[in-house]
C-alpha positions in Angstrom: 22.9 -8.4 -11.3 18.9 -8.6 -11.3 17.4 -11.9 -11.6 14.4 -13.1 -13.2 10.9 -12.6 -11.5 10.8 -16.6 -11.7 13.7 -16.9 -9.7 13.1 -14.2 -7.3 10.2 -16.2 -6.7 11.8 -19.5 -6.5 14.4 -18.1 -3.5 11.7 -16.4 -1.6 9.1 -19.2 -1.7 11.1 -22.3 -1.4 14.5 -21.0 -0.5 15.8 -24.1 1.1 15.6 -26.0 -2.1 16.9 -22.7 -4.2 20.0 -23.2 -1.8 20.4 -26.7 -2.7 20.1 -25.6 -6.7 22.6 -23.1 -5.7 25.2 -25.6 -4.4 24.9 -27.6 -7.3 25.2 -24.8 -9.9 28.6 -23.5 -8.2 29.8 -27.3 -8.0 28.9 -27.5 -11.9 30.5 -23.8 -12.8 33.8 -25.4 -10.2 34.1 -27.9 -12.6 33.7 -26.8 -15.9 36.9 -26.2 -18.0 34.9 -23.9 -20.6 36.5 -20.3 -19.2 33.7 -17.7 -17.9 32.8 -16.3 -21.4 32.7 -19.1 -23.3 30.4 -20.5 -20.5 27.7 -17.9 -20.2 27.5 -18.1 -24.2 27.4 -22.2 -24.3 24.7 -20.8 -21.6 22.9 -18.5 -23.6 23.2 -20.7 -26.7 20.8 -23.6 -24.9 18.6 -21.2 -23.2 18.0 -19.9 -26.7 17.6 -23.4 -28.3 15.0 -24.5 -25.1 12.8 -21.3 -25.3 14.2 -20.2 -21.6 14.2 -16.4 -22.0 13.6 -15.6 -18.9 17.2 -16.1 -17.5 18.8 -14.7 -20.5 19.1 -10.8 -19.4 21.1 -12.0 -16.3 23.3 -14.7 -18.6 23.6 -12.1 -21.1 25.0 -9.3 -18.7 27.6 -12.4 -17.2 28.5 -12.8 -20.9 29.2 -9.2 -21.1 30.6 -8.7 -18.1 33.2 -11.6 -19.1 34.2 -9.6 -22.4 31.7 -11.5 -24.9 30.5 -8.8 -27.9 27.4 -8.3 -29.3 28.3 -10.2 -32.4 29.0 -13.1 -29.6 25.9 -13.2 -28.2 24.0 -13.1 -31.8 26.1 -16.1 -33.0 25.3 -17.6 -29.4 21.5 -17.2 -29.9 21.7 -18.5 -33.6 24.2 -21.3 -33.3 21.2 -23.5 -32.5 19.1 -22.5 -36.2 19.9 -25.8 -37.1 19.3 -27.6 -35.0 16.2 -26.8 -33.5 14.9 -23.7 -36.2 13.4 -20.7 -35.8 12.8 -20.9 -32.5 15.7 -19.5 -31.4 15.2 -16.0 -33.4 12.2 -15.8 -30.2 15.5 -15.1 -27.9 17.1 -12.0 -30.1 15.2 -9.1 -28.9 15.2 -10.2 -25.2 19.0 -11.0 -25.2 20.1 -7.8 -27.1 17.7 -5.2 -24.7 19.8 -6.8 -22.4 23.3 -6.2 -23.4 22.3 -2.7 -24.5 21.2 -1.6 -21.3 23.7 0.5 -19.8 
């Protein structure tokens, strides 16, 4: 799966330290006892809720490719409305180009 320009970036330019992120997130994911899906839509949830849209087409596919709907990922994205408001809508349209691509 294609990752974000920012993180293509990141490994090319500084590709020791994207190794040492790398390490880390496979230690985290090693540990977690959330299974895949439910993971990569906790994921998608705070992305949505911090304004990081950039990873969400790659988080989204995951999501997808783990058996999480549609309907999943919309309740994902909107989980955090009260939290943190409106800003979460932001992450709709960038989220569901993604799971629509074929």
């Amino acid at each position: 799966m294609k990752v974000s320009k920012s993180f293509e970036v990141f490994a090319k330019e500084a590709p020791e330290v994207q190794s040492a992120w790398m390490e880390t997130v496979h230690k985290l994911d090693a540990a977690s006892k959330l299974d895949k899906k439910t993971e990569e839509l906790a994921y998608i949830a705070v992305m949505a809720a911090t304004s990081l849209e950039s990873g969400l087409p790659f988080h989204v596919k995951m999501a997808k490719t783990n058996g999480a709907t549609r309907d999943e990922i919309i309740s994902a994205i909107l989980v955090g409305l009260p939290a943190v408001g409106n800003t979460v809508i932001s992450a709709l349209p960038v989220a569901l180009e993604a799971y629509d691509e074929v």
